[in-house]
C-alpha positions as CSV (number, residue, x, y, z in Angstrom):
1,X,-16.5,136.4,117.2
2,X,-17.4,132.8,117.9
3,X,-19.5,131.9,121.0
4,X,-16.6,129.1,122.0
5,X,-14.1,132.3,122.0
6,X,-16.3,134.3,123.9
7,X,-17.0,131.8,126.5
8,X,-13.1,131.2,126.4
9,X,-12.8,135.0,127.5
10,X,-15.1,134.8,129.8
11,X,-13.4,131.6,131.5
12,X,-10.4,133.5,131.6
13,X,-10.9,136.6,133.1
14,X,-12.7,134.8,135.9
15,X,-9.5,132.4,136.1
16,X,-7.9,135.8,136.7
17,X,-10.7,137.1,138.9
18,X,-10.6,134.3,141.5
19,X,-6.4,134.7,141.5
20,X,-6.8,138.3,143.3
21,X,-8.0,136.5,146.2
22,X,-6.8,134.8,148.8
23,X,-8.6,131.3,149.4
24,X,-11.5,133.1,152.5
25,X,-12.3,135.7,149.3
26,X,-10.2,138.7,150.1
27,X,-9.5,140.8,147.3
28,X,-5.9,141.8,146.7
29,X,-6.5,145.8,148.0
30,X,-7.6,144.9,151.5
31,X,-4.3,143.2,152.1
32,X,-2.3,145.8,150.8
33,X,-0.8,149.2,151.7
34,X,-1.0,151.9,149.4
35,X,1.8,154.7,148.9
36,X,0.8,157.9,147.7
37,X,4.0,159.6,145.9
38,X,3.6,163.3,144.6
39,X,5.8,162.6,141.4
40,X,7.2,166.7,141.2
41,X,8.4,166.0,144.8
42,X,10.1,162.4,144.8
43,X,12.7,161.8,143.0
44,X,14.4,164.0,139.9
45,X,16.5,161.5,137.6
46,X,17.1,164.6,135.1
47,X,18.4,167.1,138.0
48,X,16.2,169.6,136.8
49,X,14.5,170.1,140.3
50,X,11.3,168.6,139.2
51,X,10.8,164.4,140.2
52,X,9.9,162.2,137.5
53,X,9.0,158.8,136.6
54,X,12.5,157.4,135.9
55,X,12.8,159.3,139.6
56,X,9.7,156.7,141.1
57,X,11.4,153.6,138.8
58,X,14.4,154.2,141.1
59,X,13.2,154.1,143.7
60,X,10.9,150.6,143.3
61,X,13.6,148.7,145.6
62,X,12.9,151.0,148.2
63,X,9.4,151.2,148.0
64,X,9.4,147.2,148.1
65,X,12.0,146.9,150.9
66,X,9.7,149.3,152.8
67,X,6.5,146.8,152.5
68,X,4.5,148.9,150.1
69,X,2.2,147.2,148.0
70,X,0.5,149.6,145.6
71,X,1.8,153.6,144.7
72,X,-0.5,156.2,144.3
73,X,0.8,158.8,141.9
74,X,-0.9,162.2,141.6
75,X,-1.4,163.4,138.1
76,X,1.1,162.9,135.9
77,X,-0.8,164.1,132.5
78,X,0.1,166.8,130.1
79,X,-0.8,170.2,132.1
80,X,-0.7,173.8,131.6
81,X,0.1,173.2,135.7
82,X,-2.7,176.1,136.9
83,X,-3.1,173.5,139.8
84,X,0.0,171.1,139.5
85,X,-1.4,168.5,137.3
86,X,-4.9,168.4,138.6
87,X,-6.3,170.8,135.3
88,X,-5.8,167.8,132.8
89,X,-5.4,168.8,129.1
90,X,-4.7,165.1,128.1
91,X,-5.8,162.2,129.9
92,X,-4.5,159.4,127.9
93,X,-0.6,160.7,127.5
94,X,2.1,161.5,129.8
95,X,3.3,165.7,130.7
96,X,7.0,166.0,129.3
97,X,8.1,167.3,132.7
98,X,7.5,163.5,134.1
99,X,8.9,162.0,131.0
100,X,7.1,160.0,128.3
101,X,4.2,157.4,128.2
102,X,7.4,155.1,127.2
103,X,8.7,155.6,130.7
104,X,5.8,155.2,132.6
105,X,5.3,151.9,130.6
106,X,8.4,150.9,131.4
107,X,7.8,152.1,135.4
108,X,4.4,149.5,135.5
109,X,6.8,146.9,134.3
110,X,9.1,147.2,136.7
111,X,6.8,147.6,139.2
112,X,4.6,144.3,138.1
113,X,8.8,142.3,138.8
114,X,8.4,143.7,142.7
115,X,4.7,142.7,142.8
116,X,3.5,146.4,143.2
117,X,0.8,147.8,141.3
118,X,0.1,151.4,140.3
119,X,-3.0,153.6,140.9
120,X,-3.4,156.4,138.7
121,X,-4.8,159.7,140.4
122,X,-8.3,160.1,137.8
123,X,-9.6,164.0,137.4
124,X,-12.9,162.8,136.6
125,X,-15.0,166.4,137.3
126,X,-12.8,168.6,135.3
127,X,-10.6,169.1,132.4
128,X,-7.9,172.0,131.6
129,X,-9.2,174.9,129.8
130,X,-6.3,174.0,127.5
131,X,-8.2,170.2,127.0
132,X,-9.3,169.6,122.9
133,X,-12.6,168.9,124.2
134,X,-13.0,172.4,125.8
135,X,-11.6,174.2,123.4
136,X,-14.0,173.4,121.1
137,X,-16.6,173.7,123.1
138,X,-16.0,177.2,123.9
139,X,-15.3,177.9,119.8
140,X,-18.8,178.3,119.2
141,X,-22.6,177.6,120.9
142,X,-23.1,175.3,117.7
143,X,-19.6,172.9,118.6
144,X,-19.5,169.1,119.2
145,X,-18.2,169.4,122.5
146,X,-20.3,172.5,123.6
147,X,-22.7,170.4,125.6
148,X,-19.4,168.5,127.4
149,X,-19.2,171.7,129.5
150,X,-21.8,173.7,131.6
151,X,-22.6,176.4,130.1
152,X,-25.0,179.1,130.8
153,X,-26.6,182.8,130.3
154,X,-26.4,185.2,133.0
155,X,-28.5,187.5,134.9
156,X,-28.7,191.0,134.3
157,X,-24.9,191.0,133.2
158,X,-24.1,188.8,136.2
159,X,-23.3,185.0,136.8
160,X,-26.3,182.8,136.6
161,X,-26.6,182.2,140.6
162,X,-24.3,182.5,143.4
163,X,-21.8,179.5,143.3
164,X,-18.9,180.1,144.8
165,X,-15.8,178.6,143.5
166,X,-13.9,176.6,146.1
167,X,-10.7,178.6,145.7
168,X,-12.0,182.3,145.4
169,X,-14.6,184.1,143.5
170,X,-17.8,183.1,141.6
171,X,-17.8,179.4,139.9
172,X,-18.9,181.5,137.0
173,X,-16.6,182.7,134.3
174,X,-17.9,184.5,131.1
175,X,-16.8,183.8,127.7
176,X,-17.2,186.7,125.2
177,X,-16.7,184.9,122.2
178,X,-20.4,182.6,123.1
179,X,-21.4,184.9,125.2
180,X,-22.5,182.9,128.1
181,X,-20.6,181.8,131.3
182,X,-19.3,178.8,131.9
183,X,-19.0,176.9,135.4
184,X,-15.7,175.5,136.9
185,X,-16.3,174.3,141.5
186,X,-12.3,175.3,141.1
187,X,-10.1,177.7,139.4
188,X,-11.7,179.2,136.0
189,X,-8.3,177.0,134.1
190,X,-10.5,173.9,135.4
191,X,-13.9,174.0,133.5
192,X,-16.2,171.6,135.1
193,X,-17.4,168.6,132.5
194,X,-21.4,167.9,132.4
195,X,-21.7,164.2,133.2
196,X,-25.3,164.4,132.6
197,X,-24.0,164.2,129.0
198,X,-23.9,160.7,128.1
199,X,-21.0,161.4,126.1
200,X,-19.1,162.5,129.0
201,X,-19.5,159.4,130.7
202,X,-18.7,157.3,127.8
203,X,-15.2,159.4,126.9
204,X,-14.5,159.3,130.5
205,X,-14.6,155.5,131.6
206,X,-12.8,154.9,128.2
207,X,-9.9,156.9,129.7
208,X,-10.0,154.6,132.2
209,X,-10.0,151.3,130.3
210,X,-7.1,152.9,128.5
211,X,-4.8,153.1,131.3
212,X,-5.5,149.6,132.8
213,X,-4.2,148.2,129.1
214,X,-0.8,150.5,130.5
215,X,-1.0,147.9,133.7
216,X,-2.9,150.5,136.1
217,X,-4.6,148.7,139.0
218,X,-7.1,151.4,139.3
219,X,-7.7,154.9,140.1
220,X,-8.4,157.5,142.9
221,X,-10.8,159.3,141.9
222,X,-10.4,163.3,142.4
223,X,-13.5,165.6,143.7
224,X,-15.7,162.9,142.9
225,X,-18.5,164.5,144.9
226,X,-18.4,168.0,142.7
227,X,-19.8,165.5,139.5
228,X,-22.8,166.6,139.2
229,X,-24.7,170.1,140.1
230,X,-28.5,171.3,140.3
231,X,-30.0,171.7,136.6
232,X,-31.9,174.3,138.1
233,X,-29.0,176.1,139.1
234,X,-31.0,177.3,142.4
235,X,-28.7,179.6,144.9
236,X,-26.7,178.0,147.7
237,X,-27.2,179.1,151.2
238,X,-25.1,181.7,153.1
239,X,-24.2,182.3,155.7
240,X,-22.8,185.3,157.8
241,X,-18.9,185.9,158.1
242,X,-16.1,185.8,155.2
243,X,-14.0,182.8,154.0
244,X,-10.3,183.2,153.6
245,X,-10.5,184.7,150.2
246,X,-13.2,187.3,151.2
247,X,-16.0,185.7,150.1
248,X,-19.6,184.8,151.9
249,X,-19.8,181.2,153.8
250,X,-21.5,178.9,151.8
251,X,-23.1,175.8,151.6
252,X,-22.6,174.0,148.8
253,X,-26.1,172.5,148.4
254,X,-26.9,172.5,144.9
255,X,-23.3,171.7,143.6
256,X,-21.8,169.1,145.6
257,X,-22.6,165.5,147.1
258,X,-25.7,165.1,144.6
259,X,-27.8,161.4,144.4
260,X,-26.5,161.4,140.7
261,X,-23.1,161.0,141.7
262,X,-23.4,157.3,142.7
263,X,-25.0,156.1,139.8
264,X,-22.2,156.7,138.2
265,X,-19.7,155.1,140.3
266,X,-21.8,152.1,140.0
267,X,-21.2,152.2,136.4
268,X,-17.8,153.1,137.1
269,X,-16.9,150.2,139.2
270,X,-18.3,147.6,137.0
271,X,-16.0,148.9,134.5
272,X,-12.9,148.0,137.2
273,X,-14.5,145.0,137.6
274,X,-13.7,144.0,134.4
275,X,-10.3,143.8,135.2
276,X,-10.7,143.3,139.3
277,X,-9.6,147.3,139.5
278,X,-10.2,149.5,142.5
279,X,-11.4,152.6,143.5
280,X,-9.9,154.9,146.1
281,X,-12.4,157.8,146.8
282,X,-11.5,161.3,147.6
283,X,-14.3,161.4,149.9
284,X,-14.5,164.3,152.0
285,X,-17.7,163.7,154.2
286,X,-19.6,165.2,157.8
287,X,-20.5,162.0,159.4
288,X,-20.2,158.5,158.3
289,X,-23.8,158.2,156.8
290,X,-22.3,159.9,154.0
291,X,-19.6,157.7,153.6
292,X,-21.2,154.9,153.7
293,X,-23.2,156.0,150.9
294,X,-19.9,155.9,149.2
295,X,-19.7,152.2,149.4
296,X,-22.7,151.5,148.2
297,X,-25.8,149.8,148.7
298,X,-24.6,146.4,147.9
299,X,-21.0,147.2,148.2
300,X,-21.1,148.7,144.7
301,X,-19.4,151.5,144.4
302,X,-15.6,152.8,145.8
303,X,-14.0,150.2,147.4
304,X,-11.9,152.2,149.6
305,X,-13.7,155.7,150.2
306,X,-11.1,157.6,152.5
307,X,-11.9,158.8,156.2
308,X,-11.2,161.7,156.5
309,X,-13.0,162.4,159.3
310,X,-10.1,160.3,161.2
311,X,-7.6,163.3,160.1
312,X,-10.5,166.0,161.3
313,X,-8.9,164.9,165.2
314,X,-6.0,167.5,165.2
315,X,-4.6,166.2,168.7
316,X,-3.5,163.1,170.6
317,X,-6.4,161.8,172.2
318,X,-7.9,158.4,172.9
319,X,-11.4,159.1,173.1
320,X,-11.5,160.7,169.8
321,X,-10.0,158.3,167.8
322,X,-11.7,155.2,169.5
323,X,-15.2,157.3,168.2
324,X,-13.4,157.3,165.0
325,X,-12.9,154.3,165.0
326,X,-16.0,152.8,165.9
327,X,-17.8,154.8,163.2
328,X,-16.0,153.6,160.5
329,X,-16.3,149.9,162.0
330,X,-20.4,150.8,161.6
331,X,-20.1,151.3,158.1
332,X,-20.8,148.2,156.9
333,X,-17.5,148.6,154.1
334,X,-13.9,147.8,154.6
335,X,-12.2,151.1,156.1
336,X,-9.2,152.9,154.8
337,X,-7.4,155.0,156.7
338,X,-4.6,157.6,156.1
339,X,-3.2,160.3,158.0
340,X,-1.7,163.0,156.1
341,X,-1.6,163.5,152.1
342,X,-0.6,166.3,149.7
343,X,-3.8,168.7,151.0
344,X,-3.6,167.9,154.2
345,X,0.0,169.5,156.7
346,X,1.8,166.5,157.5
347,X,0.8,164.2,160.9
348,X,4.1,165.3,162.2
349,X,3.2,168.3,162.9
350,X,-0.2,168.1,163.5
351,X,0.2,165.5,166.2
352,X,4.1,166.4,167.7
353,X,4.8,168.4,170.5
354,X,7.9,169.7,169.5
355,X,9.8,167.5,171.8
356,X,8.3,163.5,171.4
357,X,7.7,164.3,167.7
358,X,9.5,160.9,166.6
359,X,8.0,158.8,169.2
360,X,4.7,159.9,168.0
361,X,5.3,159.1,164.9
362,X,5.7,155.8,165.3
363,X,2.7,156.0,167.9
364,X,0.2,157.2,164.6
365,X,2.2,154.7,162.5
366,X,1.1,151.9,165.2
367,X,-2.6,153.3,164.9
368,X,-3.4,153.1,161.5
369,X,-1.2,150.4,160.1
370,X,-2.8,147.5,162.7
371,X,-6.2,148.6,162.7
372,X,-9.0,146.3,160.3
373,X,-8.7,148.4,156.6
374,X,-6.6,149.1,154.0
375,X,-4.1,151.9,155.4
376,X,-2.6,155.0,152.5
377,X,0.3,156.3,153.7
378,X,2.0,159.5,152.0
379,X,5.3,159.9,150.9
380,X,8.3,160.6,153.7
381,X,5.6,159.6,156.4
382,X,7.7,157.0,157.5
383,X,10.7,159.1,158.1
384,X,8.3,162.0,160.3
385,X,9.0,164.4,156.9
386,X,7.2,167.8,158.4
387,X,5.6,170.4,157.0
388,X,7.6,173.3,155.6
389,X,5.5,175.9,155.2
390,X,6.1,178.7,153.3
391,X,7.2,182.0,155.5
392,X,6.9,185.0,152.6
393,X,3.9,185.1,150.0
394,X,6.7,185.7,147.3
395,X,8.0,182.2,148.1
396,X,4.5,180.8,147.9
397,X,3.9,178.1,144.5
398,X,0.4,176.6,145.4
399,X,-2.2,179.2,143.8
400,X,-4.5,179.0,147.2
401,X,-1.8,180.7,149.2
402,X,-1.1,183.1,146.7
403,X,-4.9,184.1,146.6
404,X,-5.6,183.5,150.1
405,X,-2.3,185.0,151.9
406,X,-1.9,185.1,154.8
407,X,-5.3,183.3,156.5
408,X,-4.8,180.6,153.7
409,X,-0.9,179.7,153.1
410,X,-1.5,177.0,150.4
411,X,-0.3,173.4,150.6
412,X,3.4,173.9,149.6
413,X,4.6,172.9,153.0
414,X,3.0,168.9,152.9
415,X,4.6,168.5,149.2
416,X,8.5,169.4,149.5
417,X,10.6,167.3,148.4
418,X,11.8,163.1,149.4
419,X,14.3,163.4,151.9
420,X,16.8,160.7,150.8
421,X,20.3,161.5,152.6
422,X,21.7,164.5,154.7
423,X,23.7,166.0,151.3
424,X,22.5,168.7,149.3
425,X,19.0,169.3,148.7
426,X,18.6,165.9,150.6
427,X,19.8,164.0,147.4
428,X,16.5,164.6,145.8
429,X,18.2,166.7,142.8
430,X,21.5,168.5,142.4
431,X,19.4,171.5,141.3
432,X,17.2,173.6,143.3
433,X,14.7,171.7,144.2
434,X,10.9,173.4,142.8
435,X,10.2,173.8,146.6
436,X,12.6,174.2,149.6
437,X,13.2,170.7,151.9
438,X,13.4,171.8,155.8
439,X,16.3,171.6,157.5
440,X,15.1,168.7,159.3
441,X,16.4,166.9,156.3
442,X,20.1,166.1,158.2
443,X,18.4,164.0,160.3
444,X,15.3,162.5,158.9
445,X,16.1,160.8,155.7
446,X,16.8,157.4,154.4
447,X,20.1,157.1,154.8
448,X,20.3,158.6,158.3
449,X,17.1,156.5,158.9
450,X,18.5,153.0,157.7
451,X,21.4,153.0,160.0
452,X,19.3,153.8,163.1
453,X,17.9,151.1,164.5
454,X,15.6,153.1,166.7
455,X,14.6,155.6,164.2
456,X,10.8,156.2,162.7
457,X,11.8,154.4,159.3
458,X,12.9,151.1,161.0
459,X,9.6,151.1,163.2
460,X,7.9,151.3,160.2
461,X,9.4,148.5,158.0
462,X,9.0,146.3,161.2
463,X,5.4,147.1,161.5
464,X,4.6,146.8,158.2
465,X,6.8,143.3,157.6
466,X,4.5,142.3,161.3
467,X,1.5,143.6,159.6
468,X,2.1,141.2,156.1
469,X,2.6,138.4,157.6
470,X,0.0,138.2,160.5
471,X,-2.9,137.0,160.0
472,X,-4.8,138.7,162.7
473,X,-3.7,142.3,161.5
474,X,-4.9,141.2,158.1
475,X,-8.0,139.7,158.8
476,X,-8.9,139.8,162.4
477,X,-11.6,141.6,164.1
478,X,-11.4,145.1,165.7
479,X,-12.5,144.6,169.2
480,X,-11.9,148.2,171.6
481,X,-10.6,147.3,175.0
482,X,-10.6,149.6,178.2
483,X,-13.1,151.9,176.0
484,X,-13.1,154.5,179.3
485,X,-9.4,154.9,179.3
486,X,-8.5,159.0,178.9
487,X,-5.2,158.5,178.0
488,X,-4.4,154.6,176.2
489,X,-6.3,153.3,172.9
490,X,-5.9,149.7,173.4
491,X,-8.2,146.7,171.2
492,X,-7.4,143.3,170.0
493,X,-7.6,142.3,166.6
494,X,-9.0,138.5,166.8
495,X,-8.9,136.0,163.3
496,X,-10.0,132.6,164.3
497,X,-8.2,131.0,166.9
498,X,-5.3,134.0,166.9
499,X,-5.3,137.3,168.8
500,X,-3.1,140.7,168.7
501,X,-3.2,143.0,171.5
502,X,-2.3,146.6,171.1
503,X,-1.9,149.6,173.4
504,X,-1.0,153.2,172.7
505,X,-0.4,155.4,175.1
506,X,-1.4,158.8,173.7
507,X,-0.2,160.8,176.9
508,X,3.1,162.5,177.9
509,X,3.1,160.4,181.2
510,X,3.7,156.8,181.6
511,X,0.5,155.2,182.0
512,X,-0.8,151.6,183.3
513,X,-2.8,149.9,182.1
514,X,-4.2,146.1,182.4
515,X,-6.6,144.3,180.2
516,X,-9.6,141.8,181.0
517,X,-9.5,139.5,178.0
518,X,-11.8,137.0,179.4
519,X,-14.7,138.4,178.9
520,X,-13.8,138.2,175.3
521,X,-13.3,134.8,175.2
522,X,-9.6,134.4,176.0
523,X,-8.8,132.3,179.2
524,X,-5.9,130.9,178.3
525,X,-2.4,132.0,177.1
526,X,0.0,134.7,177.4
527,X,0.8,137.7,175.7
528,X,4.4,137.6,173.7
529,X,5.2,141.1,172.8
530,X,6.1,141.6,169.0
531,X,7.0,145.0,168.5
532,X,7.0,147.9,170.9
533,X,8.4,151.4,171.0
534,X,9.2,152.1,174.2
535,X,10.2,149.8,177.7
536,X,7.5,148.5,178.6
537,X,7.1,147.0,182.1
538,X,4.7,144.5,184.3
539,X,2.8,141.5,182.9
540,X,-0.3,142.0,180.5
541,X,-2.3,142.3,183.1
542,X,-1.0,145.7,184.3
543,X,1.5,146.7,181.8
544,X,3.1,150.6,182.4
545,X,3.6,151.6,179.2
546,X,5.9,155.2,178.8
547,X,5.1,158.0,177.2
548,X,3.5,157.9,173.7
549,X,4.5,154.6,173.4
550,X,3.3,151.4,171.4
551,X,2.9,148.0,172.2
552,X,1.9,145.0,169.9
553,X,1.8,141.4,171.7
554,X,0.1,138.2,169.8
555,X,-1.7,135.9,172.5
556,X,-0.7,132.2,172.5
């Protein structure tokens, strides 16, 4: 290769680089919002009560018309389906249930015409004990792929050290063809891969390059603090009392969350860099120190490590979520914020009150979606889709609940099916769907949805069309307002010489509330509201807003 073509390349992919941004050096994911779509639960083209990807390719218009920019879609690779697609026996191919690599080709193209990209959900800690690689390794002590895969002798016929695995049992499972145990953080069907082999990494990334030639935008990366584990395989900590599937309380000290774990999303995200990819992380963490480690030291590593400790407040309350907030402000990184997803029971449930359900959906919806960050939402949020938890073990498909019964139901409720229209199986699929919808379907679907001007899907479309288009919500500043207030969140975001106020009254009562804004350097102007959910009444300076209500104004 000549050193003019290589300079060539070089021109051109930062011609390409310098096109994701806008002209003040955003990158294209901090503008956009990201849809997560379970691909079993959203659409079945095939009526065979499974969705698929001509199912998603349907459904593009939608998605567009909605204002989403990016779709998140869980694993869609071949599976034996031990854990619904997250126990991956072939990463660069497409399971028949979903259709063919054909399809999802032609899904990234159709996308690309409505200016959405696609996200790939990446399994990076784990294969399927049905993967080539691991069967292999587990043929003999002398295979290729032996060292791919911890393995290990035990002690005195027992596991090597205490491990637990997350969902039941010891994280140890013995082989007796080898004779030695292998290690898995999650079900035995999902040994765990040893990244300190350099051939893991390698394999790996190249899975990843492999799916942004298929037009993927990037990846969220699964369990990606479980990576690596102590060589010395020392014993975790207990502690007294019993999880839900009987076993001691552990910490996981010497198996999760270890220093290792960043090198390699350094590496990882300069491979994404190559083609101005991102990373969302699946970043479970205590307090935000850890996530900002998850950033980076220079901004490094995940671009958009996910807060969940914004989902760990389980009830309406301003106080809590104003700390929320300001901890991820400290972080140093650009926040991303979601509220529900297919682990976690829906925000309509967790949040309603059985009888202001709907106007507190549109209260979350005017949380996340206008503060500074890149904002995930999860499939049927916008219509206040509940959880539809199963009531019977027998009925139960997620293998948690089944082990776990009844202190630990599984997630099957958070992953039923799209609720398009009020006729059968709410027009997801003429057949049984795989999981039941609830009967809240009659009234909370698109169609329904679309024709109600006042309903949870039209708040949404407005506040996300709002959030496209000003600048403030894209760019501004988060400044908290009336931080002592018990019962309203208020805060402006400020971008240059524009402003955005927004309140949200988190109470069942009508609450007033005025705002200072002088002492943040406004003096002038007047607040012009430009979307609210609920009457307000009074002038900015003592606005009564009603019950759980929203209001956005923009200051001129």
């Amino acid at each position: 290769m000549s050193k003019a073509f290589i300079c060539l390349l070089i021109l051109l992919a930062s011609v390409s680089a310098t096109a994701q941004t806008d002209p003040e050096g955003h990158q294209w994911w901090q503008h956009a919002v990201f849809y997560e779509i379970y691909p079993r639960s959203f659409a079945d083209s095939n009526n065979d009560g499974i969705g698929d990807l001509k199912g998603i390719r349907s459904k593009l218009d939608y998605l567009k018309d909605l204002g989403v920019d990016a779709i998140w879609i869980s694993p869609c690779y071949p599976s034996p389906q031990v854990d619904f697609g997250y126990d991956v026996s072939d990463y660069e191919n497409i399971d028949p249930m979903y259709g063919t690599l054909k399809d999802f080709d032609q899904l990234s193209a159709e996308a690309k015409k409505r200016d959405i990209r696609i996200i790939m959900d990446f399994v990076p800690n784990h294969t399927s004990d049905q993967h080539p690689w691991f069967l292999d390794s587990r043929s003999s002590r002398n295979s290729p792929h032996r060292d791919w895969y911890m393995w290990r002798d035990g002690k005195n016929g027992q596991p090597p050290n205490n491990w637990l695995a997350l969902f039941g049992g010891s994280a140890w499972t013995p082989d007796s063809k080898t004779g030695q145990y292998y290690y898995h953080y999650f079900y035995p069907q999902q040994p765990d891969l040893n990244w300190r082999n350099p051939a893991v990494k390698n394999a790996m990334f190249d899975v990843t390059r492999w799916w942004q030639q298929h037009g993927v935008s990037g990846f969220r990366l699964d369990a990606v603090d479980t990576l690596f584990e102590d060589p010395e395989l020392h014993d975790n900590p207990t502690f007294p009392g019993k999880n839900a599937y009987g076993d001691p309380k552990m910490e996981n000290k010497y198996n999760r969350r270890l220093p290792e774990v960043h090198d390699v999303l350094r590496d990882l995200r300069k491979v994404m860099d190559e083609h101005n990819g991102v990373l969302i992380g699946e970043t479970w963490t205590d307090d935000i120190n850890e996530l900002k480690r998850y950033y980076g030291m220079h901004n490094d590593e995940v671009q958009l490590p996910m807060d969940f400790m914004f989902c760990t407040v389980n009830k309406l309350s301003a106080p809590e979520f104003r700390k929320q907030i300001a901890l991820v402000e400290s972080s140093g990184g650009w926040p991303t914020y979601v509220i529900s997803n297919h682990d976690i029971v829906r925000s309509y449930n967790r949040y309603g009150d059985g009888k202001h359900n709907d106007a507190i959906a549109k209260l979350m919806a005017g949380l996340y979606l206008t503060l500074r960050g890149t904002p995930i939402m999860y499939y049927g949020e916008e219509l206040g889709m509940e959880t539809n938890t199963p009531k019977r073990r027998e009925d139960v498909k997620d293998p948690i609940g089944k082990l776990g019964w009844p202190q630990e139901k599984g997630r099957d409720g958070e992953r039923t099916p799209m609720q398009w229209n009020a006729t059968l199986n709410a027009g997801f699929s003429q057949k049984k769907p795989w999981l039941p919808v609830p009967p809240s379907y009659q009234t909370h679907n698109v169609g329904s949805e679309s024709a109600n001007p006042n309903s949870v899907l039209q708040f949404y479309k407005k506040l996300l069309a709002l959030r496209h288009t000003n600048r403030a919500l894209l760019d501004g500043n988060y400044v908290p307002l009336n931080e002592d207030d018990p019962n309203v969140i208020s805060y402006l975001r400020q971008y240059k010489d524009q402003a955005v106020l927004v309140a949200i009254n988190m109470s069942a009562s009508a609450q007033p509330v005025g705002f200072d804004l002088a002492k943040h350097g406004i003096t002038k102007g007047k607040v012009t509201p430009l979307l609210t959910s609920g009457t307000q009444s009074g002038k900015t300076s003592q606005l009564v807003l009603p019950p759980f209500a929203v209001y956005i104004g923009e200051i001129k």
